[in-house]
N, C-alpha and C positions, 0 to 999 in steps of 0.2 A: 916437411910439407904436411898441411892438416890434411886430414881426409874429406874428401867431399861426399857429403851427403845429402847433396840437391836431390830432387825426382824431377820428372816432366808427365805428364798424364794429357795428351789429350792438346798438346798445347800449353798447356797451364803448367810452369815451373810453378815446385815446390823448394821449401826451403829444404823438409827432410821428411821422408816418405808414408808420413806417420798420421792419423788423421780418426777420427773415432765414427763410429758405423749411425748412420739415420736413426734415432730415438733412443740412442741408451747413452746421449750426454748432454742431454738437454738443447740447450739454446746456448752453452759456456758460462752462466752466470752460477751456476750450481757446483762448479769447479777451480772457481777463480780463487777458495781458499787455497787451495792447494798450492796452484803453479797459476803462471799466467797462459791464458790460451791461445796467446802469439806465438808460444814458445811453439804449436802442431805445426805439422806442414800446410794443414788446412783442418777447419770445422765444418762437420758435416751436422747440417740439423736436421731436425723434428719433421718426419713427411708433411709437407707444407701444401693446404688444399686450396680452393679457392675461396669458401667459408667457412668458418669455423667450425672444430668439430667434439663433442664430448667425448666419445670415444666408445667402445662397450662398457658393460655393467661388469663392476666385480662381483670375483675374482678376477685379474686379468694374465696373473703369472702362478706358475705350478713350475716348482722345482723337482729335473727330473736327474737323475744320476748322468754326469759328464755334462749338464748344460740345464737350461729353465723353455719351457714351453710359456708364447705370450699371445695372447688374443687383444692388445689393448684397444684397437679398432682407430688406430688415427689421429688419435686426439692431439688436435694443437690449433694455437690462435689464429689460422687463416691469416692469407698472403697480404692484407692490410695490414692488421696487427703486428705481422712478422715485420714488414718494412717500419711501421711508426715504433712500437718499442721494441723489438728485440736486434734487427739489425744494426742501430745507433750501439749499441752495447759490442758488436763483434766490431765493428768499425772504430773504436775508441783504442780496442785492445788492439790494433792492426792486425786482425784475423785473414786469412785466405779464405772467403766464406763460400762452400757449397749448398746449394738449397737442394733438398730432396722433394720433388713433387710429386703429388700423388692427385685421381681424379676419379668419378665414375665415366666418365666420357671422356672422347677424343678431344672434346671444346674445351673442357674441365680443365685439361692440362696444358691446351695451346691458351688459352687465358692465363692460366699461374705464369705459364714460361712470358706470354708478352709484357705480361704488369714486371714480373724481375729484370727485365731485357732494359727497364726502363732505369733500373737503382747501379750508383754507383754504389760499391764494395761487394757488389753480388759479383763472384770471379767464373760461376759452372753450376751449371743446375747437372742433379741428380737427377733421373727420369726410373721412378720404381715402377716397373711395368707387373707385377704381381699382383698389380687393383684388381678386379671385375670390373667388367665393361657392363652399365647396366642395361644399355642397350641391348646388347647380346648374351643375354639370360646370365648375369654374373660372371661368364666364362672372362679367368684373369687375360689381362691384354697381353701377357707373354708365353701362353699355352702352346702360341704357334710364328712360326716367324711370319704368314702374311700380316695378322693381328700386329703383333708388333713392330714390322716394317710401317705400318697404316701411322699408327703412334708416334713412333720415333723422327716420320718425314714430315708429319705436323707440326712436331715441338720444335724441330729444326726452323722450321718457316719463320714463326715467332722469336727464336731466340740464336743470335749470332754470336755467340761467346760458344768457350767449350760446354759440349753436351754428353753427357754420360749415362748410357744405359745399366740401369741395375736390372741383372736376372733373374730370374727364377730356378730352383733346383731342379722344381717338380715337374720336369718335363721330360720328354721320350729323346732329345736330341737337343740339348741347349749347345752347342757347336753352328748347328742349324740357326738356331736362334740368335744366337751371336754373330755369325754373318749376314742374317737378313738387317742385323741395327747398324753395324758396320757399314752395309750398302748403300742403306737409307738413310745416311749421316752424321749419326755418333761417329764421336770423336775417339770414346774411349769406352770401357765397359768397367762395370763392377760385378765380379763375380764371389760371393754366391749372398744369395737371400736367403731367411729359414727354411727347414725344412716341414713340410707339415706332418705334424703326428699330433696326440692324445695319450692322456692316463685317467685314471677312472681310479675314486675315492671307494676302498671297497668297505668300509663300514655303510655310507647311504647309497651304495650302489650307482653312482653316476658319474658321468665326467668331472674330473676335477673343475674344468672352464665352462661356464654357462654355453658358451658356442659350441663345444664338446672336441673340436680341434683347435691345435694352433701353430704357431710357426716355433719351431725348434731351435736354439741358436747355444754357443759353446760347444767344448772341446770336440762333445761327440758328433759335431759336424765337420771337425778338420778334415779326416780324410776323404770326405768329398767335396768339398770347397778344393782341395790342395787340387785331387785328380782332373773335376772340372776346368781349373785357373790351367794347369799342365794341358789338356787336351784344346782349348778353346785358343791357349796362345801359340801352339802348336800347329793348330790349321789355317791361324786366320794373323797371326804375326802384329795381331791389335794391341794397344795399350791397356794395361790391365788394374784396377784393383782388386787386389784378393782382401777375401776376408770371411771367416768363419771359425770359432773356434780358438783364434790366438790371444795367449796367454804371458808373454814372454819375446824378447828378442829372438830367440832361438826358432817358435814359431814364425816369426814374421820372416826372419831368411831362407825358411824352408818356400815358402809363397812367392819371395823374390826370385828363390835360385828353379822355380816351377815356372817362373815368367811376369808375376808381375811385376809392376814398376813404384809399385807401391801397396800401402796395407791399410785398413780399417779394423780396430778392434771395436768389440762390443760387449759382450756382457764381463767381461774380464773388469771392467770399468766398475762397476756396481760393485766388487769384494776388494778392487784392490784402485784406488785412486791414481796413483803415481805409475797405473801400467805403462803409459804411454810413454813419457818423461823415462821412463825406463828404457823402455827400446829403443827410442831414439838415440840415449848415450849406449846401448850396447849394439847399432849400426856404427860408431864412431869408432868404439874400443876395437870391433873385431876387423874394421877396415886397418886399420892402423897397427894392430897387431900381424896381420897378415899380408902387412906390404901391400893394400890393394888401394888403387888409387881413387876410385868412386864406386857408390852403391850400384849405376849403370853397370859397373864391365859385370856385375853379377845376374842380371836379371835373365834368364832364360837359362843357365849354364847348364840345367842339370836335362835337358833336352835333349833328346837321341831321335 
């Protein structure tokens, strides 16, 4: 008997648990030499705003040991654009398509969610609460769980399909955080987003990135992605994607057997193309080497 390697997340069956992280795979056109992108269990694209956006000024990535810091600011062709050319393109490939949105406001975002509420092959909007609310002095919309309860029951309003909160690291209690999105109607969460840090060029003495921080993302964030995904499905028993840092099958079972129910990689993708395609036949190998009958009976196991 094959091994099963379905996921569910939120509602939403996957074919297999595999899916690449908001802006380090583009739109899918970028990769289609490779493998075909029906092959993921889902595409996760380009944080998707209400109008188009350029992005910041480079530089916008600084390679730091174990992972790359990136400030790219956004940039992608707004939720028109994304519906007239880019989603025709995942719809062709029979992609499982998730939109990641992003806004400076509450409106910003319950807009994107009701314009995609409206497109067939859109299957789950991503909801990145790590924006600034510009309303309330930049402070990101997931610093606190009232902030992000506010958010997360607006986009719900506009959008009845699965809804998926991604979080923030950078916080004092994302457990907290996590069950106020839970409460207020996510479906499912994605844990973890970068983390923020800086380097600093010491020949001209300044930040490597004109913005002087940015969001931190590979290896060197596994082990708090892993800890986070562990404590968050630990208190709250939610659907989870982990993702930070993985590199390998190997990574991504250590995320399952912490509690999620699936994975996202991300900058693994930029040095090594075939990462994904990868893990997904070594979920297959190791289920089937080891007598197990689905990637479910695995997800929480290592839980005490």
């Amino acid at each position: 008997m094959k091994a099963d390697i379905s996921a569910e997340i939120g509602g939403l069956i996957l074919k297999n648990p595999v899916m690449p992280a908001s802006g380090t795979w583009g739109y899918g056109e970028e990769y289609a030499e490779f493998y075909a992108p029906g092959e993921l269990g889902a595409v996760v694209v380009k944080g998707t705003t209400l109008e188009p956006r350029q992005g910041n000024k480079p530089p916008r990535i600084a390679e730091t040991p174990a992972g790359i810091l990136n400030s790219v600011g956004l940039q992608n062709v707004g939720v028109e654009k994304f519906i007239s050319e880019k989603l025709p393109f995942l719809k062709k490939n029979k992609c499982t398509v998730i939109v990641n949105i992003a806004g400076d406001s509450v409106d910003d975002y319950a807009d994107v969610a009701r314009r995609l509420m409206d497109e067939e092959g859109v299957s789950a909007v991503e909801v990145n609460i790590s924006c600034p609310n510009v309303k309330k002095g930049g402070i990101a919309f997931g610093v606190n769980a009232a902030s992000a309860s506010v958010l997360i029951k607006s986009v719900k309003k506009e959008y009845g399909r699965p809804l998926i909160a991604k979080l923030s690291p950078n916080v004092t209690d994302i457990v907290e955080i996590a069950g106020a999105c839970i409460d207020s109607g996510a479906d499912a969460l994605t844990l973890i987003n970068t983390v923020r840090g800086m380097s600093i060029d010491i020949n001209n003495r300044r930040p490597l990135l004109p913005n002087c921080a940015g969001g931190l993302s590979g290896p060197a964030i596994k082990p708090i992605a892993l800890r986070m995904v562990y404590e968050v499905k630990k208190a709250t028993g939610a659907d989870i994607i982990g993702v930070g840092g993985i590199e390998c099958f190997e990574d991504a079972l250590e995320f399952i057997m912490a509690g999620a129910s699936a994975v996202q990689v991300g900058t693994a993708n930029f040095y090594n193309p075939m990462v994904m395609p990868e893990i997904i036949a070594g979920f297959g190998e190791y289920l089937e080497k080891n007598k197990i009958g689905s990637v479910k009976d695995l997800v929480g196991v290592a839980i005490r």
